[in-house]
C-alpha positions as CSV (number, residue, x, y, z in Angstrom):
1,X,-23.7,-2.9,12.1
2,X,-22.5,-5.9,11.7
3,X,-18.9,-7.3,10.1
4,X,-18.7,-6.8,6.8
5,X,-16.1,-9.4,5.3
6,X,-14.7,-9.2,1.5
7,X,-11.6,-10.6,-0.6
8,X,-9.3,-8.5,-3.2
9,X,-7.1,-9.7,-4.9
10,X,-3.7,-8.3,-7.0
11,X,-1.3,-10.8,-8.9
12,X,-0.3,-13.7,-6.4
13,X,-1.5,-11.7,-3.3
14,X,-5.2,-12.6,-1.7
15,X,-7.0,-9.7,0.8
16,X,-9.3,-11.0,3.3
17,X,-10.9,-7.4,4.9
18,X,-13.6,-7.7,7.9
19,X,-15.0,-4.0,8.1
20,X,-16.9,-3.0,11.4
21,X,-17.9,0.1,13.0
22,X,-15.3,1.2,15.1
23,X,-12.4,4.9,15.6
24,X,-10.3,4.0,12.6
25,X,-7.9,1.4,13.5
26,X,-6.5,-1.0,10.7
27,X,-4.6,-4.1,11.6
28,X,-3.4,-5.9,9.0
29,X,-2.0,-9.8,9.8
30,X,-2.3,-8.8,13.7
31,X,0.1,-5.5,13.3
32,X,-0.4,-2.1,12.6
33,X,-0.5,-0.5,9.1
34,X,2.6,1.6,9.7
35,X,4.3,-1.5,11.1
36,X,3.4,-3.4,8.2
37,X,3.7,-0.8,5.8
38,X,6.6,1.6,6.6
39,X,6.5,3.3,3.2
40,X,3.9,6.0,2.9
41,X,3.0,5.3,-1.0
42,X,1.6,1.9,0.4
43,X,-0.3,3.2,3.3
44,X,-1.4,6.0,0.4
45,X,-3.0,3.2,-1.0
46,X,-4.6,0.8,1.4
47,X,-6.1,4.5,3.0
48,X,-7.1,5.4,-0.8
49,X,-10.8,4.6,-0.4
50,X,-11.5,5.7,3.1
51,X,-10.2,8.6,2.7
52,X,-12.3,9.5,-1.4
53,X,-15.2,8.4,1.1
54,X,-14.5,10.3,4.3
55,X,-14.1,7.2,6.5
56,X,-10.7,7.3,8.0
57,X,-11.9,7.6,11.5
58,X,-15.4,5.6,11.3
59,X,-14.8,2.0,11.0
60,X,-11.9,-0.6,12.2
61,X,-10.9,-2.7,9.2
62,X,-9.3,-6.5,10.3
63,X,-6.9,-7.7,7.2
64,X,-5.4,-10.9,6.3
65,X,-3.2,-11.0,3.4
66,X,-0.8,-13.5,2.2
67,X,1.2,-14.0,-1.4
68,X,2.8,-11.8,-3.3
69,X,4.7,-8.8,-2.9
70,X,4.6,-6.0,-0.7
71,X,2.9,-3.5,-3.5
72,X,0.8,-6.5,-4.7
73,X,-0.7,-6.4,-1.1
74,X,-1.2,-3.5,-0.9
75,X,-3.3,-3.3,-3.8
76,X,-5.3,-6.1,-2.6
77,X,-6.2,-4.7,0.2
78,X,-7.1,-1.3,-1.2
79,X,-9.7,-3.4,-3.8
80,X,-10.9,-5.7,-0.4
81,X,-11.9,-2.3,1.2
82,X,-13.5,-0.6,-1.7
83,X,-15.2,-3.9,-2.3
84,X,-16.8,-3.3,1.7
85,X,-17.5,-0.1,1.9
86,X,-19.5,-0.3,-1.5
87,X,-21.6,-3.4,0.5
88,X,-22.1,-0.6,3.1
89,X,-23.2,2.3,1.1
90,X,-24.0,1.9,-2.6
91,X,-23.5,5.2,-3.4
92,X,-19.7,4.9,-2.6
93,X,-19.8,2.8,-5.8
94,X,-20.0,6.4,-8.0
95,X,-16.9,8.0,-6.1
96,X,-14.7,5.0,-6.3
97,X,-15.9,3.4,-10.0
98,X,-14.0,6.7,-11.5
99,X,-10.8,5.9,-9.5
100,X,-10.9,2.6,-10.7
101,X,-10.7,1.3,-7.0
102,X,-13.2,-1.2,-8.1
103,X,-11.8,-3.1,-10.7
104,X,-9.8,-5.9,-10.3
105,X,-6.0,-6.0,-11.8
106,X,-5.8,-8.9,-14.2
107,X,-2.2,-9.2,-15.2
108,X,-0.2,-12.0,-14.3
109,X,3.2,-13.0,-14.6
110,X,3.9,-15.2,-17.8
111,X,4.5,-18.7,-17.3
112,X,8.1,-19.6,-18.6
113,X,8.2,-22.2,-21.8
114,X,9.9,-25.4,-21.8
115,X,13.3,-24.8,-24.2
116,X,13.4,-21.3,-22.8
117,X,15.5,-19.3,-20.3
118,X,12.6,-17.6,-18.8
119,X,8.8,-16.5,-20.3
120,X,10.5,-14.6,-23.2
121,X,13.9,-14.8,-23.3
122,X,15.4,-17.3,-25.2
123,X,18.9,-19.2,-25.0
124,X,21.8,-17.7,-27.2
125,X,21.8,-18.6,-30.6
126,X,24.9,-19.5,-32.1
127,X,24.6,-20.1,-36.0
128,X,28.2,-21.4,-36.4
C-alpha cells in the first residue's frame, strides 16, 4: 500500500496525517504520542478512529500539526485520520459518519470590534 496523506483541521490548528501500513506506531511532529500528548483524554482522541475501526496495531500514522491549542490538535488530528482511513476502506465511512469523526468543527473565535474591549464585551458605561 502506498502513503496515504490527508489534512484536518479544528479552530487555528492544521493536521497533516501520512498513513502507511506498518505495527502501530504514531509520531506526531517527530515524537511519540505519549510524549506529545501526556493526558490520556487527548490520546483518547487521536486513537478514537483506529480503535471504532480495529486498526490500532496495523498502520504507522506520520503527523504534522501546528496552530492552536493542545485540544484543538488533537481534534485535528483525530479528523486527519478518519479522513485516511475512509480513503483506505470506504466502508469505515458507516462506523465513523455516526461518531461524527467525519465532520469538520466549524466554530471559530470571534473577531473583536473596534470601540470594544474584546468580541463581546464592551467598555463600562458610565451615564453620569
Amino acid at each position: 500500500m502506498e502513503i496515504v496523506h490527508k489534512t484536518g483541521r479544528r479552530k487555528k490548528a492544521v493536521a497533516r496525517v501520512f498513513l502507511r501500513d506498518g505495527k502501530g506506531d504514531i509520531t506526531i511532529n517527530k515524537r511519540e504520542l505519549t510524549n506529545y500528548f501526556p493526558l490520556s483524554t487527548l490520546q483518547y482522541k487521536v486513537m478514537q478512529p483506529l480503535t471504532l475501526t480495529d486498526n490500532e496495531k496495523v498502520y504507522d500514522i506520520m503527523v504534522t500539526v501546528k496552530g492552536g491549542g493542545i485540544k484543538g490538535q488533537a481534534e485535528a488530528i483525530r479528523l486527519a485520520i478518519s479522513k485516511a482511513l475512509t480513503e483506505i476502506d470506504p466502508e469505515y465511512r458507516l462506523i465513523l459518519k455516526p461518531e461524527g469523526l467525519l465532520t469538520r468543527d466549524p466554530r471559530m473565535v470571534e473577531r473583536k470590534k473596534f470601540g470594544q474591549k474584546k468580541a463581546r464585551k464592551k467598555f463600562q458605561f458610565s451615564k453620569r
